[in-house]
C-alpha positions as CSV (number, residue, x, y, z in Angstrom):
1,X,-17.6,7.9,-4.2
2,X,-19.9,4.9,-5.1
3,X,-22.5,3.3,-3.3
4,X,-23.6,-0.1,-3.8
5,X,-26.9,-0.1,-6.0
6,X,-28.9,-2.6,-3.5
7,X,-28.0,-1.1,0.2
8,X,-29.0,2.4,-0.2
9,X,-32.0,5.2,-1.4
10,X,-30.8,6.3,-4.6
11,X,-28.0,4.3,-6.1
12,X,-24.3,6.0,-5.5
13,X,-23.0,4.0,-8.4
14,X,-25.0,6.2,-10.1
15,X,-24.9,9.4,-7.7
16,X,-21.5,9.3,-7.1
17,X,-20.5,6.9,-9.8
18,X,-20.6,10.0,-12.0
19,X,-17.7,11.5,-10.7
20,X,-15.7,8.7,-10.3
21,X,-14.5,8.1,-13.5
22,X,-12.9,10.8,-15.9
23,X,-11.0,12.1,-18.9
24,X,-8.0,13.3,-20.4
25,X,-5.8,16.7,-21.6
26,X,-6.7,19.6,-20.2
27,X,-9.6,21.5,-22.6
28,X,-10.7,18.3,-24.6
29,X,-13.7,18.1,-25.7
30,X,-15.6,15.0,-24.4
31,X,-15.9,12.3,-26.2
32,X,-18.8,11.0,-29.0
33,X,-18.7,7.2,-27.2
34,X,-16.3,4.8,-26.2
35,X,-14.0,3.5,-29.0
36,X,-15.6,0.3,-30.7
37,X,-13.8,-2.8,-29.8
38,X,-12.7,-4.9,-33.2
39,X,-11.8,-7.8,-31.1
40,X,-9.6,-9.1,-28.0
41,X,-6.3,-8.5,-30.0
42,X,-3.5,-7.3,-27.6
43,X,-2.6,-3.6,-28.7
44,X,0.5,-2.7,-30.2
45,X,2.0,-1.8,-26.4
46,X,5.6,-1.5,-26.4
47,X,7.4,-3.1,-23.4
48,X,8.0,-0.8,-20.7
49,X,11.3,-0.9,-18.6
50,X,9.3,-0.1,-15.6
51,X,6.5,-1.8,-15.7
52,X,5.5,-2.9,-12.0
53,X,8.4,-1.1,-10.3
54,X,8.4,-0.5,-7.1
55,X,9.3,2.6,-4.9
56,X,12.2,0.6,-3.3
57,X,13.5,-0.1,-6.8
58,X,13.5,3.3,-7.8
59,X,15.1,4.2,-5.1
60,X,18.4,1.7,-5.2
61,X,18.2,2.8,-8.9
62,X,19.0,6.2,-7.7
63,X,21.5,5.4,-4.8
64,X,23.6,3.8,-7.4
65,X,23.4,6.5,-9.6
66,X,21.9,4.4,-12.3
67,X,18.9,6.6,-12.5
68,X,17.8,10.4,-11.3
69,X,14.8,11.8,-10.4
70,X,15.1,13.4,-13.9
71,X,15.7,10.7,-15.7
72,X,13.2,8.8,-14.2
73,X,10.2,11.4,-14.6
74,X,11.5,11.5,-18.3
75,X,10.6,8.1,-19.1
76,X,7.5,8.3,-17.3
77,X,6.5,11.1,-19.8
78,X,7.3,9.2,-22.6
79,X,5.4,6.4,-21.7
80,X,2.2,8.5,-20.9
81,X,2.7,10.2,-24.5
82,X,2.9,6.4,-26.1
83,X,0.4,4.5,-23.5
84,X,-2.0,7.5,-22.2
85,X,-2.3,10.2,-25.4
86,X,-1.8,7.8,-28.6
87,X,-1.7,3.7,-28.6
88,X,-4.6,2.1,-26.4
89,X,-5.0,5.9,-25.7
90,X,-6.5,5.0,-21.9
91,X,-6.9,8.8,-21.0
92,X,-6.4,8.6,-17.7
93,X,-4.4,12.0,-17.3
94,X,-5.8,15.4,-17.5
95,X,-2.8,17.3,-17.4
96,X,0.8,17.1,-17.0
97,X,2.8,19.3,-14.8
98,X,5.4,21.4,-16.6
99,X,7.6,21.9,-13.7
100,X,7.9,18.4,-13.6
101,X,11.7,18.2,-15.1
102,X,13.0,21.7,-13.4
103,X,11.9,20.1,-10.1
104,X,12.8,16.8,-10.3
105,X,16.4,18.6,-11.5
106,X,16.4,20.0,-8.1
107,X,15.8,17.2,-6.2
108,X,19.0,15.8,-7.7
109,X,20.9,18.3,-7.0
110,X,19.9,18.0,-3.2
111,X,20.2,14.2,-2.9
112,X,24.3,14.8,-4.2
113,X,24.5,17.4,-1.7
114,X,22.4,16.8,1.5
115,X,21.3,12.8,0.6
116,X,17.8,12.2,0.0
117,X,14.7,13.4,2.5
118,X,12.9,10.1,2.7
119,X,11.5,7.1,0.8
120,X,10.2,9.4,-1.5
121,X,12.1,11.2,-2.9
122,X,12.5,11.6,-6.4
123,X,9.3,9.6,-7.0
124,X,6.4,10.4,-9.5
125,X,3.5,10.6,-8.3
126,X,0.0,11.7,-9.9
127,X,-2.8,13.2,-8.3
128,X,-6.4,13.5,-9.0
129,X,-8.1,16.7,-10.5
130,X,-9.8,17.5,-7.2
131,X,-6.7,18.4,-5.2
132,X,-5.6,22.0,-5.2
133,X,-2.2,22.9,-6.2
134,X,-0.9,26.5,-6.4
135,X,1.0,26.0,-9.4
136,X,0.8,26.4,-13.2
137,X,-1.6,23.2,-13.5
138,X,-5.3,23.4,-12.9
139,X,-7.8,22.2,-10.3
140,X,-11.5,21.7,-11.9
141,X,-12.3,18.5,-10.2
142,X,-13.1,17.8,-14.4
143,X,-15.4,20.5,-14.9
144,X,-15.1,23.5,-17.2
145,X,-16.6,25.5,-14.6
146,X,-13.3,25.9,-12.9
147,X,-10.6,26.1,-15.3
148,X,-9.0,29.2,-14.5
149,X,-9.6,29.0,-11.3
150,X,-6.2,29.5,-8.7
151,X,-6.2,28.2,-5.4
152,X,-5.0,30.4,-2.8
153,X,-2.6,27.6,-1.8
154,X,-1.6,23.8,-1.8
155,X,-3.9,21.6,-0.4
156,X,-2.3,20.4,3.1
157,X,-1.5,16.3,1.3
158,X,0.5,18.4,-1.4
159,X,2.5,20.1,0.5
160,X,3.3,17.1,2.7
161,X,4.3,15.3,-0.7
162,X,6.6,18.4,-1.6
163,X,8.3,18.4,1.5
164,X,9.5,14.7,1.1
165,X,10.7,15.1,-2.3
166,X,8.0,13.8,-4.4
167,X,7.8,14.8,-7.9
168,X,4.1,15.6,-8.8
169,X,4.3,14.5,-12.3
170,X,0.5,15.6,-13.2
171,X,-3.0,15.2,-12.7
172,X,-5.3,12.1,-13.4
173,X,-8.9,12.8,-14.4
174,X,-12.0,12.0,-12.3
175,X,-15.7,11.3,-12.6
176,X,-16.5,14.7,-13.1
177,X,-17.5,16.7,-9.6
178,X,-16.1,13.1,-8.1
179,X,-19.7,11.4,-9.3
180,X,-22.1,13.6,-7.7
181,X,-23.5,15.7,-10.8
182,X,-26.1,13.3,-11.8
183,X,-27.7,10.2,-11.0
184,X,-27.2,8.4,-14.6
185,X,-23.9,9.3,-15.1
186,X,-20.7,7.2,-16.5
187,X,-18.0,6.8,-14.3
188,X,-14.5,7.9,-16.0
189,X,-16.0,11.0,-17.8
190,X,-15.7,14.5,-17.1
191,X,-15.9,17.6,-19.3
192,X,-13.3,18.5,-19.0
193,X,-11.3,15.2,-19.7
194,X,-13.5,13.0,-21.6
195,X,-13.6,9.5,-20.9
196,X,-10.5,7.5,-19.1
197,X,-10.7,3.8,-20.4
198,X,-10.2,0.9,-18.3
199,X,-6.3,-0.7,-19.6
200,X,-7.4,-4.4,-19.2
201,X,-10.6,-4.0,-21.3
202,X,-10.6,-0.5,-23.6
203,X,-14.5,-0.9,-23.8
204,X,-14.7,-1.5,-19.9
205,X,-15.4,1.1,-17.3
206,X,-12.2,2.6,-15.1
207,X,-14.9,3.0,-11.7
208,X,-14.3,6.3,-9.9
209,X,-14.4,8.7,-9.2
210,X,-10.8,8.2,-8.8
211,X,-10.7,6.3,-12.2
212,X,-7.7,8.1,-13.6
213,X,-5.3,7.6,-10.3
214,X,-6.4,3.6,-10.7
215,X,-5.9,3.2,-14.8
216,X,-2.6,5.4,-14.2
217,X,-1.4,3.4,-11.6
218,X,-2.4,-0.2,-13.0
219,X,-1.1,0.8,-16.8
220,X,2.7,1.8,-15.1
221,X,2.5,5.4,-15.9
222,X,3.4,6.7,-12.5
223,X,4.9,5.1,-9.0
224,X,2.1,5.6,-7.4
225,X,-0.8,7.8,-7.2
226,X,-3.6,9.7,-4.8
227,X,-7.4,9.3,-5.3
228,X,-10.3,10.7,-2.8
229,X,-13.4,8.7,-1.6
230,X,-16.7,9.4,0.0
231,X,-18.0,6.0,-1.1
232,X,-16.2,3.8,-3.0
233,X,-14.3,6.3,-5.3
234,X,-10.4,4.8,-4.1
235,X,-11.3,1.4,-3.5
236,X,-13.8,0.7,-6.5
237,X,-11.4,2.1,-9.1
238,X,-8.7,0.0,-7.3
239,X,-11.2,-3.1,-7.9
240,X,-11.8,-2.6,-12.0
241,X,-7.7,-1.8,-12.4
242,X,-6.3,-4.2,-10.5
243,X,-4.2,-2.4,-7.7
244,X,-4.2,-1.6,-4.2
245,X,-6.0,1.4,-2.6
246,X,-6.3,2.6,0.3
247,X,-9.6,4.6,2.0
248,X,-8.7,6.0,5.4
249,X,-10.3,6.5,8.6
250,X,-11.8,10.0,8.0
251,X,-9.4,12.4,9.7
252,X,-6.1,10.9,9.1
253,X,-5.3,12.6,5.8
254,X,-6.2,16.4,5.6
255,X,-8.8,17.2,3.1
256,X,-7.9,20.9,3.4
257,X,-7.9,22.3,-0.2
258,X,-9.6,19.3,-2.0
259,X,-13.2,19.7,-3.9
260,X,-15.1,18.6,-1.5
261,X,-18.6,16.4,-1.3
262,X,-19.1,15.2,2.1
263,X,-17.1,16.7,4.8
264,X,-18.2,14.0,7.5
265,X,-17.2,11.1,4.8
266,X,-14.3,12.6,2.3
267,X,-10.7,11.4,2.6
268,X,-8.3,11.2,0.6
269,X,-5.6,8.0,0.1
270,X,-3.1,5.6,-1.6
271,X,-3.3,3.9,-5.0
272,X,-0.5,2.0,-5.6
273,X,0.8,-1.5,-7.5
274,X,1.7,-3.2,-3.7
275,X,0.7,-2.7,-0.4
276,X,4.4,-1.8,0.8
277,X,3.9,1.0,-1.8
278,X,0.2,2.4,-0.3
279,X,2.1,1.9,3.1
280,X,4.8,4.0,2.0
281,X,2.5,6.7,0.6
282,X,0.2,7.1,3.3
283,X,2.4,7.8,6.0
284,X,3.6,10.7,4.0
285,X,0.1,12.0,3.8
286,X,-0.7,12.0,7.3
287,X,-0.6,15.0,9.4
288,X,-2.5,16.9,11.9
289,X,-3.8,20.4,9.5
290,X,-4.7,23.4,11.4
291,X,-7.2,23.9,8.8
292,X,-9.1,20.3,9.1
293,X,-9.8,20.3,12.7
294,X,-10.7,16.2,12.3
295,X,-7.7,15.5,12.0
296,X,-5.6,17.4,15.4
297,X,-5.3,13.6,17.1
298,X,-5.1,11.2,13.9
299,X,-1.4,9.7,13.1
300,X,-0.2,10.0,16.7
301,X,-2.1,6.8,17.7
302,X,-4.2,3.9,16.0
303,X,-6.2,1.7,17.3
304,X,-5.0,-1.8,17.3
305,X,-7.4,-4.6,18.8
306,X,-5.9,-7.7,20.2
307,X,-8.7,-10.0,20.3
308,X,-11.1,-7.5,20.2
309,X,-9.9,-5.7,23.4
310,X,-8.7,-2.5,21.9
311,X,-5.8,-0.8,23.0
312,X,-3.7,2.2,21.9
313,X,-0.3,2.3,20.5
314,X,2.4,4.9,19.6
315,X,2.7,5.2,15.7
316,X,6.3,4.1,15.6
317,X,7.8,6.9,13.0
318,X,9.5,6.6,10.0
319,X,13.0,8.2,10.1
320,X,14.1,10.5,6.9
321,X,17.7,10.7,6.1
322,X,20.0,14.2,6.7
323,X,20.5,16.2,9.2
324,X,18.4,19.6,8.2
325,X,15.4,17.6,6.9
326,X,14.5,16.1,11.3
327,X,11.9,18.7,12.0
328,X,9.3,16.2,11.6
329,X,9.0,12.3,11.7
330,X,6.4,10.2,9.3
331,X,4.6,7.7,10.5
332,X,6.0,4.8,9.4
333,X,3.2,1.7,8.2
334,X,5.8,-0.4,6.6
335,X,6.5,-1.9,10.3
336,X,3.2,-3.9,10.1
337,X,4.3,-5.1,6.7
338,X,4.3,-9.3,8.1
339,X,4.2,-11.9,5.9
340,X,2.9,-14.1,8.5
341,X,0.5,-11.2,9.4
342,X,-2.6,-13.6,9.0
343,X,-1.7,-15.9,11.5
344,X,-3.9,-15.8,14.4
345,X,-6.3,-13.1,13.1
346,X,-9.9,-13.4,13.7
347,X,-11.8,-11.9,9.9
348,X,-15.1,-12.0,9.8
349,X,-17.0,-12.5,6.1
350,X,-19.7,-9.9,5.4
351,X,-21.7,-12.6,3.1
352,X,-24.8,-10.0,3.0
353,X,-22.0,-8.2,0.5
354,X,-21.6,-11.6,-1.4
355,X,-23.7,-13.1,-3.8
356,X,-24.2,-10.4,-6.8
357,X,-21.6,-12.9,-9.2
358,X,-21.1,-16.8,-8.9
359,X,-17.5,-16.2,-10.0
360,X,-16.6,-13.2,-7.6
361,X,-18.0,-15.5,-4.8
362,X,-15.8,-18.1,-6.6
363,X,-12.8,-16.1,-6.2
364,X,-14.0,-15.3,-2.6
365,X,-14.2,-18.4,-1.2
366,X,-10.5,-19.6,-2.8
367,X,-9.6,-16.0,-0.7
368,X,-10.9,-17.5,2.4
369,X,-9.2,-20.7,2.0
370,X,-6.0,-18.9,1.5
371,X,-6.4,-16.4,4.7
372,X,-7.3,-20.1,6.5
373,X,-4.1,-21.8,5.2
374,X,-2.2,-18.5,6.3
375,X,-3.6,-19.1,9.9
376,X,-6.4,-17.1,10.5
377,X,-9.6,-18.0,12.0
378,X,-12.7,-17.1,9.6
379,X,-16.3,-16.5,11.2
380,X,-18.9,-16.7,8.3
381,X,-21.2,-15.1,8.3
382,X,-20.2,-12.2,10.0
383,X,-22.9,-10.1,9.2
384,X,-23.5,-6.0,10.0
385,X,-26.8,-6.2,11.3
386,X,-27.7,-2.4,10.2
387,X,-26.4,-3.1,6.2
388,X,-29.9,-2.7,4.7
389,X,-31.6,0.0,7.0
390,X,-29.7,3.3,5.4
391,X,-32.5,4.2,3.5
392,X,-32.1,7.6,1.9
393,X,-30.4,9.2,5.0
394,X,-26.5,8.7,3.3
395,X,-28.6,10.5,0.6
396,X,-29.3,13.2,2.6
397,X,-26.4,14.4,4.5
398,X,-24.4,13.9,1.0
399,X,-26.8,16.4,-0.4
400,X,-27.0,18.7,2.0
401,X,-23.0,18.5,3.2
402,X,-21.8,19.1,-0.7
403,X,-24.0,22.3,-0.9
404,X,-22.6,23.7,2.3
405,X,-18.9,22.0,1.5
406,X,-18.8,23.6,-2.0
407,X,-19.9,26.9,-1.6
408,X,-17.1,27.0,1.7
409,X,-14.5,25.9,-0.6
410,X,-15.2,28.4,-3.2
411,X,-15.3,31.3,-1.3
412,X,-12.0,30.7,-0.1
413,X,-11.2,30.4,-4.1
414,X,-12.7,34.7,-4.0
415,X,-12.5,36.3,-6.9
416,X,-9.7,33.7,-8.1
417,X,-12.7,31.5,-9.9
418,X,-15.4,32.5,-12.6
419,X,-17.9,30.6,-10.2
420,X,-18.5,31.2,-6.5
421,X,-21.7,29.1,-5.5
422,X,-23.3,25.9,-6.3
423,X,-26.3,27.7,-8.2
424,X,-23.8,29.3,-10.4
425,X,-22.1,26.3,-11.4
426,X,-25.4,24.8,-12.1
427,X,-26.6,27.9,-14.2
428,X,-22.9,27.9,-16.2
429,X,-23.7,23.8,-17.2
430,X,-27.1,24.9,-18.7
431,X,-25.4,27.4,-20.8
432,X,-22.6,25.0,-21.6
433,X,-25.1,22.0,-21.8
434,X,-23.4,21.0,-25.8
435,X,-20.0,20.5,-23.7
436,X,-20.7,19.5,-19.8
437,X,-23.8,17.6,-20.5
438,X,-23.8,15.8,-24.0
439,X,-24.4,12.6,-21.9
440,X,-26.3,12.9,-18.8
441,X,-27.9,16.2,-16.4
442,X,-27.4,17.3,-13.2
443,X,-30.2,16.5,-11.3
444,X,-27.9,15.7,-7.9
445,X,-26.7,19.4,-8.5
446,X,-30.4,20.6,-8.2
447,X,-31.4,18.5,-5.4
448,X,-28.3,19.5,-3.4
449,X,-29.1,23.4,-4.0
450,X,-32.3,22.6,-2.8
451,X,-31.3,22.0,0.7
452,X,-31.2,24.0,3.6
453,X,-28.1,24.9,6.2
454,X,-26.6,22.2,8.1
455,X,-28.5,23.3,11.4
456,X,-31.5,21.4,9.5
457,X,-32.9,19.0,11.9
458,X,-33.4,16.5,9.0
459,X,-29.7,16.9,8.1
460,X,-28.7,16.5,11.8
461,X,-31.1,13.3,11.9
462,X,-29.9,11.6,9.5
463,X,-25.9,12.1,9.8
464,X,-26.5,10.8,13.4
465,X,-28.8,8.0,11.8
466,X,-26.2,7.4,9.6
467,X,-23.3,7.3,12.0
468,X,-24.9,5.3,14.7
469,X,-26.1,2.1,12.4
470,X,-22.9,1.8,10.3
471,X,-20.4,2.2,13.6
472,X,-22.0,1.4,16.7
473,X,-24.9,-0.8,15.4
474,X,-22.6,-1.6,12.4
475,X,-18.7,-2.2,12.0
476,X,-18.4,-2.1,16.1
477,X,-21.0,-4.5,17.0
478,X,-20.2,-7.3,14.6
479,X,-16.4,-6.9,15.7
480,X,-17.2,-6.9,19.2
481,X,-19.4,-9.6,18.6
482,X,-17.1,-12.0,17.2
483,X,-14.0,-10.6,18.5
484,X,-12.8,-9.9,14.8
485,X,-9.5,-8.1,13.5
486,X,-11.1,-7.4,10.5
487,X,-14.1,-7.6,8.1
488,X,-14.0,-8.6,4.6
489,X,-16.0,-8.6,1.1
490,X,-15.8,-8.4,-2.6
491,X,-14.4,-4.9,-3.2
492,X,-16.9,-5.4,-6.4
493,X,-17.7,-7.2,-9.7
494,X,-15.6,-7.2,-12.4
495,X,-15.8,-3.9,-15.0
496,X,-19.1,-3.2,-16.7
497,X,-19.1,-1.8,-20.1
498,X,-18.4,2.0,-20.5
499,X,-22.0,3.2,-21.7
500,X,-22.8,6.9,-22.5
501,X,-26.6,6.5,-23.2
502,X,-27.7,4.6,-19.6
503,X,-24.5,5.6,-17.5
504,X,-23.0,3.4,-15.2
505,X,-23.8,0.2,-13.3
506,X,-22.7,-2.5,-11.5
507,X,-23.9,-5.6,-9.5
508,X,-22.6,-5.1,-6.6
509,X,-19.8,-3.7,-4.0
510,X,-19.0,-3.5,-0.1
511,X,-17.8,0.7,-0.1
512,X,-20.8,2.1,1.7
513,X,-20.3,0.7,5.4
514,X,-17.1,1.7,6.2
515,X,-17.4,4.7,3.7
516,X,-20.6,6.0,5.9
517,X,-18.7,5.0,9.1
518,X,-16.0,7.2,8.0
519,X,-13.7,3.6,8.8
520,X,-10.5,2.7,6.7
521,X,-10.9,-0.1,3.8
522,X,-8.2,-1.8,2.2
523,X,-8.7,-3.7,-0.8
524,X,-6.2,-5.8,-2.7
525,X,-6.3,-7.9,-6.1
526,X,-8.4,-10.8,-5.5
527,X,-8.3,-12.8,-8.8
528,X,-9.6,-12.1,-11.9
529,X,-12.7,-13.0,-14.1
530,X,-13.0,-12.9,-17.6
531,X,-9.3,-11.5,-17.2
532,X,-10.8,-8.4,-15.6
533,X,-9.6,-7.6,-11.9
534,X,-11.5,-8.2,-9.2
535,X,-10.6,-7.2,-5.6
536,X,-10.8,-8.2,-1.8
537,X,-11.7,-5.2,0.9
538,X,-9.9,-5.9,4.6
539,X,-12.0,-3.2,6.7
540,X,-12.9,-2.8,10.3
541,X,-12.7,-0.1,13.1
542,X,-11.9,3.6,13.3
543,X,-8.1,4.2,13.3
544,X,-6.9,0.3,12.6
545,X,-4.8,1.1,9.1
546,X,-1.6,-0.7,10.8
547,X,-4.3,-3.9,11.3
548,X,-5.1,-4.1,8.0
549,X,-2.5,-3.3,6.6
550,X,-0.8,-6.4,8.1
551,X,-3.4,-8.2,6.8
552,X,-4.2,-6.9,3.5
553,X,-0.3,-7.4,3.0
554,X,-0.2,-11.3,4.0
555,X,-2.9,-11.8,1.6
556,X,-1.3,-10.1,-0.9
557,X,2.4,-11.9,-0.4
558,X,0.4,-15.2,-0.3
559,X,-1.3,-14.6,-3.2
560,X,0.5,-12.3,-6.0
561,X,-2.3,-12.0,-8.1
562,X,-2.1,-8.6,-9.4
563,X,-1.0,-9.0,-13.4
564,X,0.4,-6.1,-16.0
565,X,-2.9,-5.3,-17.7
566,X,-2.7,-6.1,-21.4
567,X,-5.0,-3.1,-22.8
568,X,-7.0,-5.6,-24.9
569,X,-9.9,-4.0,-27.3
570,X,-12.7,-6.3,-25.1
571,X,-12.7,-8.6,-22.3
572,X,-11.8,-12.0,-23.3
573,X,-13.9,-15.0,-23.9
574,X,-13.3,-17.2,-21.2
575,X,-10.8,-16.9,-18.1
């Protein structure tokens, strides 16, 4: 939920920026600052005998015997005790589940007697602080507001993990309200949580406002993990951590029972260590939901252009093991996992989205040398004619869709939450100012209340304003133009420092097109600079996840540039 600071009315690093990143346990206070940085020194980490383990791993692990669902949850705990609570202390978890063991135990039990449901079962996985679970953990999205609250059930992508045998280890904190309480926030910080911290640089921002799923994911303290965009808030904390995320076409993941901002932009996706993992993951999320209408046709085809003529495909499922478990098959994305996948593409290079960092443009050019070497045919520039003519209208249907969205979603919470409207979560910050707003206001909350219904013919406007010049006059036109698989850019710059008194910025990033288009975006670890991660985004059309997918995946085999971060104090000196 971040939008690039030079493409757009009011900056969405800083609207939605500030509720990307968040804090830790449940009920902390937030923090004074971020902890001062003596010098580059390595922290005292302990070696970790999963570090950059993948679900495939985990999995033989089991089928041998040599580990269980329980035994691999335990040592996940342990490490988020040492790594996450004490040591570099990164905060990136808000809460643990305390069913945790007793389910994992169960899904043992089944695996000796039935075999196991799928690819993942048994698996840990963390989810943000925004997704409802009907369970004894919390959903706040971050903010004191809603502790206590109980949601009448599990949010549709929970359930979905349930059924396949995924162990929901805990919850990752969040920019607080996913970054859209205030303007000057600082990504990583909620009220609830405090501040997350990024684990390659302890004084660097984690982005959001998925910040906790990325610095949980890139630090080894779960498999893999699930973060929610509106603009930029999987993909940019994927950039500053050093993993892979994954921001799907709006409608292919459920968003049924997550806080929302933006129904006509919010999704929810991957963060994973490897593309095969993200793969993995999302087909287990995707589903048609009674209760999120957009997404009744996603998952049972994809787009899939051949040269830019577009055609339709079958989503070839994934088949889950046993006999009772066959009422439904997952759509399987690990059958566009090619190594050669580059070959003969067509990717076009957004160099509008280029240009904010000599050595990000340094580590993009060596990127398109690579996908060149792999096979594929680069056009650059590949520009989207319509990047610079958003204006304030993203502005506007954000505002005006989170009012609506929020007060929806909390009167389906009744008399289950202290709160029930945006004004009274406004009215509880003032009286709680010492605790929800040491740092910066709300003045997005107060614009947002502001706004009318969504019959508004401003709102209407500008959503169709919005729509038409990032797809049709946008993504589409440049694609059709050039014939073009994909598109791609810097995900973003490397992490700025964390800074409580002016909030968060950064130079630059390529969320908002396909984040406004509602459009999947891929990115993948790029190179670093400084030794902080920077990433690569592989985006294009509505519904073309197996597409790039292929690609993000030959770029990533061709490349292996993600590294173990090595949670130093600062960035260091040189590269």
């Amino acid at each position: 939920m971040t939008e690039p600071s030079n493409h757009s009315g009011f900056n969405r690093r800083q609207f939605l920026r500030a509720g990307m990143f968040g804090g830790a346990a449940a009920g902390a206070l937030p923090l004074a600052g971020p902890a001062p940085a003596k010098s580059a020194a390595k922290q005292s980490v302990p070696s970790f005998e999963f570090d950059e383990v993948t679900i495939a791993t985990l999995q033989a692990e089991m089928k041998s015997g040599k580990l269980t669902a329980r035994s691999i949850a335990t040592k996940y705990l342990a490490r988020i005790d040492a790594i996450d609570k004490h040591g570099p202390a990164v905060n990136s978890i808000i809460e643990l589940n305390p069913d945790a063991l007793t389910i994992a135990d169960a899904l043992d039990r089944e695996r000796r007697e039935k075999g196991p449901r799928g690819p993942l079962h048994g698996i840990p996985v963390l989810i943000k602080d925004n997704i409802a679970t009907r369970d004894r953990m919390q959903t706040t999205a971050g903010s004191l507001a809603l502790v206590g609250s109980v949601p009448p059930k599990d949010a549709f992508i929970v359930k979905k993990l349930r059924d396949v045998g995924a162990v929901i280890l805990g919850k990752t904190n969040l920019s607080e309200w996913a970054n859209i309480r205030s303007s000057h926030s600082t990504s990583g910080w909620s009220g609830r949580g405090g501040q997350t911290h990024n684990p390659y640089a302890l004084d660097r921002n984690p982005c959001g406002s998925s910040s906790g799923s990325g610095v949980a994911v890139a630090a080894n303290l779960c498999a893999v993990a699930i973060g929610t965009e509106t603009d930029g808030s999987i993909v940019c904390p994927a950039n500053a951590n050093g993993i892979v995320g994954i921001k799907p076409t709006v409608g292919l993941v459920s968003r049924a029972g997550i806080i929302p901002i933006a129904h006509s932009q919010d999704t929810a996706g991957p963060m994973a260590r490897t593309v095969t993992d993200a793969a993995i993951l999302l087909g287990a999320l995707v589903g048609a939901d009674p209760d999120d209408p957009a997404t009744q046709t996603s998952g049972r085809t994809y787009v899939y252009p051949d040269r830019g003529q577009d055609g339709l495909r079958e989503m070839p499922p994934m088949r889950i093991e046993g006999t009772a478990r066959n009422k439904g098959l997952l759509p399987d994305y690990t059958t566009f996992l090619d190594h050669n996948g580059l070959a003969g593409a067509r990717i076009g290079v957004v160099r509008k989205l280029c240009g904010f960092h000599e050595a990000v443009d340094k580590l993009m050019n060596g990127a398109i040398d690579v996908m060149k070497r792999q096979g594929a045919t680069i056009v650059d520039p590949a520009e989207i004619a319509t990047l610079n003519q958003l204006g304030d209208t993203e502005d506007e249907v954000l505002l005006s869709e989170f009012k609506a969205d929020l007060n929806a979603y909390l009167a389906k919470l009744g008399g289950a939450a202290p709160v029930h409207f945006l004004a009274d979560i406004i009215e509880f910050n003032e009286q709680h100012r010492e605790k929800e707003m040491p740092f910066f206001g709300q003045d997005l909350f107060l614009k947002a209340q502001l706004k009318g219904s969504l019959n508004r013919k401003e709102y209407r406007d500008a959503l169709n304003k919005s729509k038409t010049l990032m797809r049709a006059q946008g993504i589409d036109a440049v694609m059709d133009q050039f014939k073009l698989d994909a598109l791609v850019a810097p995900t973003g710059g490397p992490a700025c420092l964390t800074d409580h008194i002016c909030g968060t910025h950064s130079l630059g990033d390529s969320a908002t097109p396909a984040a406004v288009a509602g459009y999947p975006n891929i990115t993948v670890p790029m190179g670093f600079v400084f030794g902080l991660p920077v990433g690569i985004s592989f985006f294009g059309r509505a519904w073309s996840e197996p597409t790039l997918i292929k690609l993000a995946f030959a770029f990533e085999q061709a490349t292996q540039h993600r590294r173990t971060p090595r949670f130093l104090a600062t960035a260091e000196a040189a590269d």
